[in-house]
C-alpha positions in Angstrom: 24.1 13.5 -8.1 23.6 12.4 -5.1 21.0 13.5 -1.7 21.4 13.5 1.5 18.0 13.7 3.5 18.6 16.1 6.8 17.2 14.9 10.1 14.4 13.0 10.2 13.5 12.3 6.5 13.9 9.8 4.4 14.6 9.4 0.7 12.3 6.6 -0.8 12.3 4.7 -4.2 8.5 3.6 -5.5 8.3 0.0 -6.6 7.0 -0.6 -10.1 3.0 -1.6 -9.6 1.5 -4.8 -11.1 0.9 -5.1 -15.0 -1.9 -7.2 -14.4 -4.5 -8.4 -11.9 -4.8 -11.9 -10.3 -7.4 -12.5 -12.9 -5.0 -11.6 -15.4 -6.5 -8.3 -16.7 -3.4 -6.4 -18.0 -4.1 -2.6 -16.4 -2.8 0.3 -18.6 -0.6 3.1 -17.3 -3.5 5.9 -17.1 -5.3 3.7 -14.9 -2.8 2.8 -12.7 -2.7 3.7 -9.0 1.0 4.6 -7.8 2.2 2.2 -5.2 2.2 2.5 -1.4 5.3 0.6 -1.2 9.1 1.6 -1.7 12.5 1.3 -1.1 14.6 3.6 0.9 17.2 4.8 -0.6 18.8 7.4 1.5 18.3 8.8 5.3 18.8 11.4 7.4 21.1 11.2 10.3 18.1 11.2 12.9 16.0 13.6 15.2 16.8 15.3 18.4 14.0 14.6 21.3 13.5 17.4 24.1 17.0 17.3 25.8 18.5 17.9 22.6 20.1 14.5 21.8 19.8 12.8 18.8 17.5 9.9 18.3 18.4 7.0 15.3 16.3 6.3 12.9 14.2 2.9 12.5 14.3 2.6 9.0 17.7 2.1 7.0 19.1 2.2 3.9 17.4 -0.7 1.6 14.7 -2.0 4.0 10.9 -2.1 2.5 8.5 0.2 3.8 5.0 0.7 3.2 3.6 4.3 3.2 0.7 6.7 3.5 -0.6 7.2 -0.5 -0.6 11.1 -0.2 2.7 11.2 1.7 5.6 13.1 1.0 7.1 15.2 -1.6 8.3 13.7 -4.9 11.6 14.8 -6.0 13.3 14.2 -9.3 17.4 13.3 -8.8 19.4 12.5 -11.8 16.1 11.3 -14.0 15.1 8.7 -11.2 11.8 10.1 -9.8 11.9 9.3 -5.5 9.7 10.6 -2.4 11.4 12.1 0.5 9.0 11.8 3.6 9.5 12.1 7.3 10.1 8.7 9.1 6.4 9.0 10.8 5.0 9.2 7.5 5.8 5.6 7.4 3.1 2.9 8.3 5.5 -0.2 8.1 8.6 -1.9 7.9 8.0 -4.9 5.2 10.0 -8.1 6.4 10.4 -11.5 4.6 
C-alpha cells in the first residue's frame, strides 16, 4: 500500500537506534529511547500562504531529518511502522 501525505506533512521512516554505547554497554530494547532521527519517506505537495498559492516544501523525499521526540502521529502502512508530521515539526535537515 502506499501514502500519500496531503499538504504540508510529511511521511517519516525512524532509524534503528544504537545497540550499544561508546563505552560498549549493549542497551536492551525496554530501555531504549526511540530515535529523533528519520528518513522521509513520502511528502505532501506543499502549503498555500495567505494569497492562496502554493508554497514547496524544504524537505524531499530521502533527505535526513532530525525531529521533535514527541512529534507526530505514528502510523502503521503495510507492517512498516512511520511518523507522519507537519514540515515545522522538523528541527533539521541532516547533511554529509
Amino acid at each position: 500500500m502506499k501514502l500519500r501525505p496531503l499538504h504540508d506533512r510529511v511521511l517519516i521512516k525512524r532509524t534503528d537506534s544504537e545497540e550499544k554505547t561508546a563505552g560498549g554497554i549493549i542497551i536492551p530494547d525496554t530501555a531504549k529511547e526511540k530515535p529523533m532521527e528519520g528518513e522521509v519517506v513520502a511528502v505532501g505537495s506543499g502549503a498555500r500562504n495567505e494569497a492562496g498559492q502554493l508554497v514547496a516544501l524544504d524537505v524531499k523525499v530521502g533527505d535526513k531529518v532530525l525531529f521533535g521526540k514527541w512529534n507526530g502521529t505514528e502510523v502503521k502502512v503495510g507492517g512498516q511502522e512511520l511518523l507522519m508530521m507537519k514540515e515545522n515539526e522538523i528541527m533539521a535537515i541532516i547533511e554529509g
